[in-house]
C-alpha positions as CSV (number, residue, x, y, z in Angstrom):
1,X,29.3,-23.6,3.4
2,X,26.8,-21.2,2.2
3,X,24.1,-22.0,-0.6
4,X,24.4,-18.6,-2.4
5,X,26.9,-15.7,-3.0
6,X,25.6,-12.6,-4.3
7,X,28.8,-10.5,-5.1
8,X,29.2,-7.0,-5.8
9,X,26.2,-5.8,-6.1
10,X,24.4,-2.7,-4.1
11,X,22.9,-3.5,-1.2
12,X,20.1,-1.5,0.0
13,X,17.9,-2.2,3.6
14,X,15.6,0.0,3.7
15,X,15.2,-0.8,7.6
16,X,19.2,0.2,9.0
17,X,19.7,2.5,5.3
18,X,22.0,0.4,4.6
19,X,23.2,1.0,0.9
20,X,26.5,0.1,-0.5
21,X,28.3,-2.6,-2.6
22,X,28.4,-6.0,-0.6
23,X,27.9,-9.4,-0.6
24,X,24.9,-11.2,0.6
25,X,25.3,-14.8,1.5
26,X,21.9,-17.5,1.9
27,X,21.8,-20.6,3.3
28,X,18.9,-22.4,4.1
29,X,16.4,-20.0,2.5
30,X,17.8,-17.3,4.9
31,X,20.4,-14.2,4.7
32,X,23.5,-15.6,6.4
33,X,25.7,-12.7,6.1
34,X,26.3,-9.4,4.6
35,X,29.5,-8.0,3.6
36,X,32.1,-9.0,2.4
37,X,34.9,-12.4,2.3
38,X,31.6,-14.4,3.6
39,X,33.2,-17.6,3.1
40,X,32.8,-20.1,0.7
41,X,29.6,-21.1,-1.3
42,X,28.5,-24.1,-3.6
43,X,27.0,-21.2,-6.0
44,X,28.7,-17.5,-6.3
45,X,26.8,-15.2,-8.4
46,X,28.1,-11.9,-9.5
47,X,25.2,-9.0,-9.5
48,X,27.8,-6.2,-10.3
49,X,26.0,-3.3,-11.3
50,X,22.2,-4.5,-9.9
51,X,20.7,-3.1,-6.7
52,X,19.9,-6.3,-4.2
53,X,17.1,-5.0,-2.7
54,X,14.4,-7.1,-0.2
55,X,12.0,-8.5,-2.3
56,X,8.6,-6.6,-2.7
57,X,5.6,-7.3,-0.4
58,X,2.3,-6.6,-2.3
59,X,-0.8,-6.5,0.3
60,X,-3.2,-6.7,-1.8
61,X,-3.0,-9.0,-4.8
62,X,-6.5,-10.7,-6.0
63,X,-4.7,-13.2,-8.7
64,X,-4.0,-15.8,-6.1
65,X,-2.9,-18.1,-9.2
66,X,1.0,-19.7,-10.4
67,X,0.0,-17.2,-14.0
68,X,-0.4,-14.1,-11.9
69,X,2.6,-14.9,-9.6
70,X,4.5,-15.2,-12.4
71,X,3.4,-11.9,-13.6
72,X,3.9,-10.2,-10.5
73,X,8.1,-12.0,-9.9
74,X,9.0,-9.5,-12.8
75,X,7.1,-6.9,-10.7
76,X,9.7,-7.4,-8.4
77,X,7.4,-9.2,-5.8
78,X,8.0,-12.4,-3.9
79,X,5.3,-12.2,-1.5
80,X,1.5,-11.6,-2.7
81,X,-1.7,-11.3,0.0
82,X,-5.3,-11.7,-0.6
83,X,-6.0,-9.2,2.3
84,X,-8.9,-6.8,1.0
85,X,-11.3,-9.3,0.4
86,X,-9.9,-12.2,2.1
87,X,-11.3,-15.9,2.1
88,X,-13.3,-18.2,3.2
89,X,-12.8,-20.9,4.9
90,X,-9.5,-19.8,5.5
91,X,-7.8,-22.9,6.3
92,X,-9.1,-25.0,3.5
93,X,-7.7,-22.0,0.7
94,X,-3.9,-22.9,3.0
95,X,-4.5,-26.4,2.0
96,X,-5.2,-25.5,-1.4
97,X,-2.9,-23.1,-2.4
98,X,-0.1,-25.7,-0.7
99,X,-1.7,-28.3,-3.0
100,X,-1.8,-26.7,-6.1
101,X,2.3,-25.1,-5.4
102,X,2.4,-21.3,-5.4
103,X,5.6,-19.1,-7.3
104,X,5.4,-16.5,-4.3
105,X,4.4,-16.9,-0.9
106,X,1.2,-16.6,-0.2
107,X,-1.7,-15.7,2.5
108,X,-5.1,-14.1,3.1
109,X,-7.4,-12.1,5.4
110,X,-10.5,-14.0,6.5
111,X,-13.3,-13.0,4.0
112,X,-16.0,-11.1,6.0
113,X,-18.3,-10.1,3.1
114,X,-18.3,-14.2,2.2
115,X,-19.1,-15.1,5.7
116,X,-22.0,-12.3,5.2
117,X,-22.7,-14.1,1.9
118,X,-23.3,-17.4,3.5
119,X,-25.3,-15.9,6.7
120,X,-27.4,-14.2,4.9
121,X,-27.9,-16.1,1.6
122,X,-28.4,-19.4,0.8
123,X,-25.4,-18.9,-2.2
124,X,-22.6,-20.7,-2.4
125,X,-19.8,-18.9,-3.9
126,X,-15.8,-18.9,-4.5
127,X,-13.3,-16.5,-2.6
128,X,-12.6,-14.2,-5.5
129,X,-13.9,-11.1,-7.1
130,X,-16.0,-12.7,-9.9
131,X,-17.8,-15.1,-7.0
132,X,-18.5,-11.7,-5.1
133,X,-20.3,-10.4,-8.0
134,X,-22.1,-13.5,-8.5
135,X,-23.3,-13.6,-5.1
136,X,-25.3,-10.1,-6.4
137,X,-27.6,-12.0,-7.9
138,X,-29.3,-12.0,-4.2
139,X,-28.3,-8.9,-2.7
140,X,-29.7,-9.4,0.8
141,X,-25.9,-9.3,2.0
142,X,-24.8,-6.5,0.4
143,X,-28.2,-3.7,0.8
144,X,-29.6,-5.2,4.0
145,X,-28.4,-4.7,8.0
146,X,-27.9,-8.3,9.4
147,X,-30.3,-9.7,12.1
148,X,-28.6,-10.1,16.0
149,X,-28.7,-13.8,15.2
150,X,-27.4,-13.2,11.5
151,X,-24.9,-10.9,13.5
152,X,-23.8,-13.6,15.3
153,X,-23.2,-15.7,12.9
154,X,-21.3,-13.5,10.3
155,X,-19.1,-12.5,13.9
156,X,-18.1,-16.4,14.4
157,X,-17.6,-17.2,11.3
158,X,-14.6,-14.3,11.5
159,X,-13.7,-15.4,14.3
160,X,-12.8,-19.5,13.3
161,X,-11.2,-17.9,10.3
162,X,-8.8,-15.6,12.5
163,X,-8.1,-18.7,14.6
164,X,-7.2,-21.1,11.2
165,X,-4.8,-18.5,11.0
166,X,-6.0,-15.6,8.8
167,X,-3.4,-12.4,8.6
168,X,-6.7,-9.9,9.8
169,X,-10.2,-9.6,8.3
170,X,-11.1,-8.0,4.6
171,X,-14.0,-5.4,4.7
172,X,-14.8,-4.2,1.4
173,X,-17.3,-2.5,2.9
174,X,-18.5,-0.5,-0.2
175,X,-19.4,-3.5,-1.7
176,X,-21.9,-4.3,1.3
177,X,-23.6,-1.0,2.0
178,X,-26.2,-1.6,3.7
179,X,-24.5,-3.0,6.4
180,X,-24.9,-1.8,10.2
181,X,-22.8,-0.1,12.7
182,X,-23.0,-2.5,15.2
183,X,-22.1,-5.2,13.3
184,X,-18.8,-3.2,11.9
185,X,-17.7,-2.4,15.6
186,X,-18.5,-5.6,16.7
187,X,-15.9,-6.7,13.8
188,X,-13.4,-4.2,14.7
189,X,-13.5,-5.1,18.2
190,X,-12.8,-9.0,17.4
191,X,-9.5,-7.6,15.4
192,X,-8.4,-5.4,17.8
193,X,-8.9,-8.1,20.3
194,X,-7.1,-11.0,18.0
195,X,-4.5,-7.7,17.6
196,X,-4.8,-7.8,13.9
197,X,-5.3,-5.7,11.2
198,X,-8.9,-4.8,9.1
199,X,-8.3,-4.4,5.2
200,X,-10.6,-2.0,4.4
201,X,-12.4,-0.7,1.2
202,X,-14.2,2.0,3.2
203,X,-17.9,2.3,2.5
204,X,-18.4,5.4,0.2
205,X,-16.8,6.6,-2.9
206,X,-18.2,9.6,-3.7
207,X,-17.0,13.6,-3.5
208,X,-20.1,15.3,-2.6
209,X,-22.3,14.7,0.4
210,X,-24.0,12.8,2.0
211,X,-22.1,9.0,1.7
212,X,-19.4,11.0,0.6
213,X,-15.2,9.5,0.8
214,X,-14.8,11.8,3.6
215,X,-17.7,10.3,5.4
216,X,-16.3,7.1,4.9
217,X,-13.0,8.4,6.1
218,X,-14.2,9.6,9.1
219,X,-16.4,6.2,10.2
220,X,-13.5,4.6,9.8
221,X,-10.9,6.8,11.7
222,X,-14.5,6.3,14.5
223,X,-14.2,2.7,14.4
224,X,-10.5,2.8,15.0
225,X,-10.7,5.1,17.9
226,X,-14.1,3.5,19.6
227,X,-12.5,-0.2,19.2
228,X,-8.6,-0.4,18.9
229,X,-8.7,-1.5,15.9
230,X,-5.6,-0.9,13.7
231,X,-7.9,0.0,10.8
232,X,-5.9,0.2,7.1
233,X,-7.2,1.8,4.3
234,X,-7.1,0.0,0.6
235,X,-6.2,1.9,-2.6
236,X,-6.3,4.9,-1.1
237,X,-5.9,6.6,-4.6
238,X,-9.5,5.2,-6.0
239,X,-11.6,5.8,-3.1
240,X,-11.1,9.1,-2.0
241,X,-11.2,10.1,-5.9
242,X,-10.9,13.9,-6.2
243,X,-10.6,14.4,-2.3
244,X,-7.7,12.6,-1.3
245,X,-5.9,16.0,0.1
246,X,-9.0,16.5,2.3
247,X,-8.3,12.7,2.9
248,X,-5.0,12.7,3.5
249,X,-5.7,15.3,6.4
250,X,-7.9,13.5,8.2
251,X,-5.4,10.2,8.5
252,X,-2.8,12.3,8.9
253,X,-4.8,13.7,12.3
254,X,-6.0,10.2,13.1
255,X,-2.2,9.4,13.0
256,X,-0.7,12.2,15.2
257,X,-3.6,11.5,18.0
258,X,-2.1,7.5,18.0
259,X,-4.7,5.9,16.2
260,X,-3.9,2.9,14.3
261,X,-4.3,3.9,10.5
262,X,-2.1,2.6,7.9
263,X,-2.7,3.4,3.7
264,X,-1.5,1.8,0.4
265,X,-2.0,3.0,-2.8
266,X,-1.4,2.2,-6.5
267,X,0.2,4.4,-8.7
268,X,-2.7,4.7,-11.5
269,X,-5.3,6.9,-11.7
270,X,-8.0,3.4,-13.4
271,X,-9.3,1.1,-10.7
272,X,-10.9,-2.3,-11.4
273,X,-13.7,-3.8,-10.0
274,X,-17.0,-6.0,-10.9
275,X,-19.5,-4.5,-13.1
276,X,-22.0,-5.4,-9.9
277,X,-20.6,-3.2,-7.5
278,X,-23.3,-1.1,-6.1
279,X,-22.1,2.1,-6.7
280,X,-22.4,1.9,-11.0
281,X,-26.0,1.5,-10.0
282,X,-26.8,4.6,-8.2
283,X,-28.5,7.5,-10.7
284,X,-26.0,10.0,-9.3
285,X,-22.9,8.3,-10.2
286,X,-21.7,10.6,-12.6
287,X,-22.3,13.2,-10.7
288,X,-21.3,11.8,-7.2
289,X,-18.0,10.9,-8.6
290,X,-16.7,13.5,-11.0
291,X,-16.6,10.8,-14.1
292,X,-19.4,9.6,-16.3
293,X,-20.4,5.9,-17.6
294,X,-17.7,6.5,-20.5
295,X,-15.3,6.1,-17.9
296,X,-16.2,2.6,-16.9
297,X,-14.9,0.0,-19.6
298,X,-14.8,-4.2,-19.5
299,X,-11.8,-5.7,-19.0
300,X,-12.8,-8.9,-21.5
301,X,-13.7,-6.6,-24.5
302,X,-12.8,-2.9,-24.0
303,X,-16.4,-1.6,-24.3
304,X,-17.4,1.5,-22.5
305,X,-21.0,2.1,-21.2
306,X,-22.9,5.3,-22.8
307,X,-25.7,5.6,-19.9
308,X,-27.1,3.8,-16.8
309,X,-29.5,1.9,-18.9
310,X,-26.4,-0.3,-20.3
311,X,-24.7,-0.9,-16.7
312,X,-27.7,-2.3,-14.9
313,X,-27.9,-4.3,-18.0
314,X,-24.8,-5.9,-17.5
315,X,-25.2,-6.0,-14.0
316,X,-28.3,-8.5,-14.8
317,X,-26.2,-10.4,-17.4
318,X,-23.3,-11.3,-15.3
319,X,-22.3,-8.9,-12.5
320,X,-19.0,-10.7,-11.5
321,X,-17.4,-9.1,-15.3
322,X,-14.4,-7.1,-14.1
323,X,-14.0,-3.5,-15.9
324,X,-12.2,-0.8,-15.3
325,X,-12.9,2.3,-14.1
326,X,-10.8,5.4,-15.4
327,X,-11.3,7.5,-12.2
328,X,-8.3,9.9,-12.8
329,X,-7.3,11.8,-16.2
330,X,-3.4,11.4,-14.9
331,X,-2.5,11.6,-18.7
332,X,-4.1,14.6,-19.5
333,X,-4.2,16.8,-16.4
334,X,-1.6,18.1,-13.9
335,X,-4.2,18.5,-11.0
336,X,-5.0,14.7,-11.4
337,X,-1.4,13.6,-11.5
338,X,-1.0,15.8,-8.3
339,X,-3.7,14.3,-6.8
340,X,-2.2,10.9,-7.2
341,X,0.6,11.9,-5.8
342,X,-0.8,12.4,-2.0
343,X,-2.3,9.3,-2.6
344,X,1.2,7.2,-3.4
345,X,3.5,9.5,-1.6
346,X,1.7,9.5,1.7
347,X,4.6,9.3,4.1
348,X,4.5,5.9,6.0
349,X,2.3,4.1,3.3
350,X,2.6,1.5,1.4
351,X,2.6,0.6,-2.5
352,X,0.2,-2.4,-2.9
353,X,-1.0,-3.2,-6.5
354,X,-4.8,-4.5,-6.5
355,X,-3.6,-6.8,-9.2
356,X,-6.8,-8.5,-10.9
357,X,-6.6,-12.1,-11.9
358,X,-5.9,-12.6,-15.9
359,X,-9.3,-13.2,-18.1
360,X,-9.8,-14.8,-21.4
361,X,-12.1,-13.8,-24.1
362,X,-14.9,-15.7,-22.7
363,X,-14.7,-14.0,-19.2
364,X,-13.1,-17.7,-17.7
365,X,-9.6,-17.0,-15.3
366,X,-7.1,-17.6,-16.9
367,X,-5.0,-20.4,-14.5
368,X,-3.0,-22.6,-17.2
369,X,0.8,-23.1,-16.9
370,X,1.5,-20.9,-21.0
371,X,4.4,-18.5,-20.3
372,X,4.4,-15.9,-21.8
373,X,1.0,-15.7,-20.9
374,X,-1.8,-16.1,-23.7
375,X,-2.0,-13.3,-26.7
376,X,-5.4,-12.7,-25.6
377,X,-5.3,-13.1,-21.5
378,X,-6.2,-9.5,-20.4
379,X,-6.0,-7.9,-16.9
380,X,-5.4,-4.7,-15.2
381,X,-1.9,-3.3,-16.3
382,X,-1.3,-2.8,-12.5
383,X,-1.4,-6.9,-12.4
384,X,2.0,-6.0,-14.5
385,X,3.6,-3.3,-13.2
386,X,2.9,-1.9,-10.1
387,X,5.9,-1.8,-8.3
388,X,8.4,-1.6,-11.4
389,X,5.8,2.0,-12.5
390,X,6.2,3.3,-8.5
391,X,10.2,2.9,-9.1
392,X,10.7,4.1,-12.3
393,X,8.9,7.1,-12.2
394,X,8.7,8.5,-8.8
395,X,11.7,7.2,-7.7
396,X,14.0,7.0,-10.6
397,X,12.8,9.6,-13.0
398,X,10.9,12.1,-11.0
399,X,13.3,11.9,-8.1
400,X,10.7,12.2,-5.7
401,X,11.7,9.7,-3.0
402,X,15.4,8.2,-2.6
403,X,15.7,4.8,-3.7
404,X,15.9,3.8,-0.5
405,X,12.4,5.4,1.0
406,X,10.9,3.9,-1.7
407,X,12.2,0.4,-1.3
408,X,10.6,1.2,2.1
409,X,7.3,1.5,0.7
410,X,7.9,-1.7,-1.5
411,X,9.3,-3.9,0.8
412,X,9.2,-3.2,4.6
413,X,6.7,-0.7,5.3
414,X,4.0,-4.0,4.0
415,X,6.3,-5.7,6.8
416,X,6.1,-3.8,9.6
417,X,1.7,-3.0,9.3
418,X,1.5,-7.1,9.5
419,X,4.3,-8.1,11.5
420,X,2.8,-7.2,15.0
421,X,0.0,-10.1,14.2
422,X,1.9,-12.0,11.9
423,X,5.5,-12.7,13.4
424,X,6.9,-14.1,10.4
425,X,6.7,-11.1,8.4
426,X,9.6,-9.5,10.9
427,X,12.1,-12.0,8.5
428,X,10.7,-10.4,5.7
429,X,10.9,-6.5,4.1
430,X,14.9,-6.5,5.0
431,X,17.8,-7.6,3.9
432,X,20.0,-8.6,7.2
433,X,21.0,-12.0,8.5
434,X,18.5,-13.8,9.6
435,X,16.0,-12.9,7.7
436,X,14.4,-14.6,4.8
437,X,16.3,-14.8,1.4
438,X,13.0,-13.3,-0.6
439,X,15.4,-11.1,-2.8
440,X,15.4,-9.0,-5.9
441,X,18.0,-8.0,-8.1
442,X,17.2,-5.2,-10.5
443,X,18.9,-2.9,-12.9
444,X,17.7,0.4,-12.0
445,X,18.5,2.2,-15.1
446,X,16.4,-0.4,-16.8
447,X,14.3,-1.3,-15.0
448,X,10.4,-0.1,-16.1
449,X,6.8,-1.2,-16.5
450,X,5.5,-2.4,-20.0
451,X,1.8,-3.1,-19.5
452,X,-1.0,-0.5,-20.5
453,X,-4.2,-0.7,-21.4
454,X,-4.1,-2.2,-24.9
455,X,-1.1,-4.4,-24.3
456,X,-1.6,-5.2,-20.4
457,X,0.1,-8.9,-20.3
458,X,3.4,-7.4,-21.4
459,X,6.0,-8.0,-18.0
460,X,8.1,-5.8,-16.8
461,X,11.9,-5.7,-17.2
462,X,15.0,-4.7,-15.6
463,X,14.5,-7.2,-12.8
464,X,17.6,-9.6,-13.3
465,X,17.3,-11.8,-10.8
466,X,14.5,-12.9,-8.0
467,X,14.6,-15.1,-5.4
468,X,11.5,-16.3,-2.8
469,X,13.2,-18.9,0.1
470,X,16.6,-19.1,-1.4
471,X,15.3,-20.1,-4.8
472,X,15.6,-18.8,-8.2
473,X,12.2,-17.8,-9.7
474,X,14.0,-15.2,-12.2
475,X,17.4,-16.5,-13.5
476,X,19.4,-13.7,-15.7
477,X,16.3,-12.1,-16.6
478,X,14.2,-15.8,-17.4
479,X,11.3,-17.5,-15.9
480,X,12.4,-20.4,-13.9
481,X,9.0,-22.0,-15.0
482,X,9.5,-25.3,-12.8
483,X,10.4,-23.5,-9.5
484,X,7.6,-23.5,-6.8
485,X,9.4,-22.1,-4.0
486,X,6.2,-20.4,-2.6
487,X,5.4,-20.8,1.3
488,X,2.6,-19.7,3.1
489,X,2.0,-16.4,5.5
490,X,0.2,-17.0,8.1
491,X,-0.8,-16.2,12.1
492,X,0.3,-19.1,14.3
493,X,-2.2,-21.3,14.5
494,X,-3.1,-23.2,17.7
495,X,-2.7,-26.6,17.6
């Protein structure tokens, strides 16, 4: 006897195109059958009306928390990744995360730029955006090229976290610099090696020359030729900025010659990131990328900077504060919103949200167990409603993909850039037997983002029901709030 009947609702696998009305039958926290007369079930559920789709697979989600899962299930997303800046030590964040019971599954990149960090300096910091900052306060490992015997270490300490199971390595490499060649390829070679993925944020974000995004661009389609690395590219959208088309060329190429380069974008034209990133601090920012200090605003208090003078003042008071930085005008320009669009309709790429973890007033994460979350608990509204924004407006509204191609970008494409180093994620990004029951079912004519900028804690709607393993996180539209059905994604580790 099966577990679970969903009845009558439509189907859609991206993988086989699959899309009609069937059932879907789990047992076990696995798909046992699609079609229909499955047999009988201790639960039936009709979804008559709702798409049943593969829940979403987000690659790149820095909330790593039971608030920010929660956030994210109305999102549509039962899996959520740490993968740009990854961890460290990779297996004791597993233990913790299993510990402290996660919504969603859950997994992570090992950290390179906090194996730098604790090479190079004598800090000790947490695996997270804020402790990044933090760490600025002795910038050796971000503006300085490593030593052979700093090399070494930074190489090894990698490597143990690829072998405690870590799904690739995170290089935010824009947030390190100064950082050498050799120590990059020497990186690059260990993943290609290990045959998994880099997650990169490539070194430059700028559109003139020199250290200019294409520059970046092109180093990194070099290190994935030179080294076998499958090399892919975070947001996308923020760091080519205004050049994405000339961008989007150069992967393209990289892609026809058989080089391993995979994308993900975002579908906003604001990016958020630490007040202590490098780049605020160089003289030429406005001018390097197209927007001035206006456009750079803190998350906490919705401040904007007037000059240089005021960021490298905040930068000394506590440069792990998130802003936001409004790279795009996608409200007020048609060139911008086109530009966005090579950037989230690149064919083969993947939607991944760079959801920030939720702040209080104070600048404190918020991790507590309030649902809805706090009044005053602010984030990025991408934290919200990434995935619901992608399918509502260029799926649903714009028409611009079928809803099956962009389920694809949702839900398997995710899948099928980890699933050659990460087995499991083969059971994942489908709907067919045998595969995991991670599930979501959504009215499409409803379904829509709610976060913006002033009001960015507001969930999305139109996802009915969502399911991770088999179990109910989203019941008829409710938070299950006890469920913890969360398992972790991993490499195999050896014993």
């Amino acid at each position: 006897m099966h577990d679970l009947v969903l009845s009558g609702g439509r189907v859609v696998d991206p993988e086989s195109g699959f899309d009609g009305i069937a059932d879907v039958a789990v047992e076990g926290g696995r798909i046992a059958g699609i079609g229909r007369d499955l047999g009988p079930a201790r639960r039936n559920l009709a979804v008559d009306g709702l798409v049943v789709a593969p829940g979403f697979i987000d690659l790149h989600a820095h909330g790593q928390c039971v608030p920010a899962d929660r956030m994210q299930a109305f999102d549509g997303v039962t899996t959520a990744l740490e993968l740009e800046l990854g961890v460290w030590p990779v297996a004791r964040w597993y233990d913790e995360q299993a510990h402290a019971g996660r919504v969603l599954n859950y997994g992570a990149s090992t950290g390179w730029v906090f194996a730098r960090i604790a090479a190079m300096t004598a800090q000790q910091t947490e695996s997270s955006i804020a402790g990044m900052g933090r760490a600025m306060q002795d910038r050796r490992w971000a503006d300085a090229v490593a030593s052979p015997a700093e090399t070494a270490d930074i190489v090894a300490r990698v490597r143990a976290g690829l072998d405690q199971g870590a799904i690739g390595i995170g290089f935010p490499n824009a947030y390190a610099p100064g950082t050498g060649v050799k120590e990059l390829s020497e990186l690059c070679s260990l993943a290609a090696e290990a045959g998994t993925p880099t997650f990169t944020h490539v070194a430059y974000m700028a559109n003139i020359d020199p250290l200019s995004s294409v520059e970046a661009y092109t180093r990194l389609i070099g290190l994935a030729g030179s080294t076998g690395a499958h090399m892919h590219i975070c947001h996308f959208n923020s760091t080519s900025l205004q050049d994405v088309e000339r961008s989007a060329e150069l992967v393209r190429t990289a892609q026809r010659q058989g080089l391993k380069v995979t994308v993900e974008a975002y579908p906003y034209g604001t990016g958020s990131t630490v007040i202590g990133a490098v780049f605020f601090a160089d003289p030429a920012f406005p001018e390097r990328t197209g927007s001035g200090y206006g456009s750079v605003e803190t998350l906490a208090s919705g401040r904007r900077f007037a000059d240089r003078d005021e960021v490298l003042a905040a930068q000394a008071e506590d440069p792990g504060a998130l802003v936001l930085w409004h790279f795009l005008d996608v409200a007020g320009s048609e060139h911008h919103r086109a530009l966005l669009d090579v950037s989230v309709l690149f064919p083969g790429g993947a939607i991944a949200s760079d959801a920030v973890p939720w702040l209080m007033p104070d600048g404190a994460t918020y991790e507590g167990e309030d649902w809805p979350l706090p009044d005053e608990a602010v984030s990025h509204p991408r934290s919200s409603g990434t995935f619901t924004r992608f399918l509502r407006e260029w799926v649903r509204e714009r028409g611009t993909l079928p809803l099956s191609e962009g389920l694809a970008k949702c839900a398997l494409i995710p899948a099928q850039i980890l699933e050659a180093s990460t087995p499991m994620m083969r059971a994942k990004g489908r709907l067919k037997a045998g595969c995991d029951a991670d599930i979501v079912c959504f009215d499409l004519a409803a379904l829509t983002d709610r976060a913006d900028f002033r009001h960015p804690n507001r969930p999305s709607e139109g996802v009915r029901h969502l399911f991770v393993g088999g179990e109910a996180v989203i019941a008829g539209g409710q938070l299950v709030r006890a469920a913890r059905p969360g398992r972790p994604v991993r490499r195999p580790v050896a014993a």
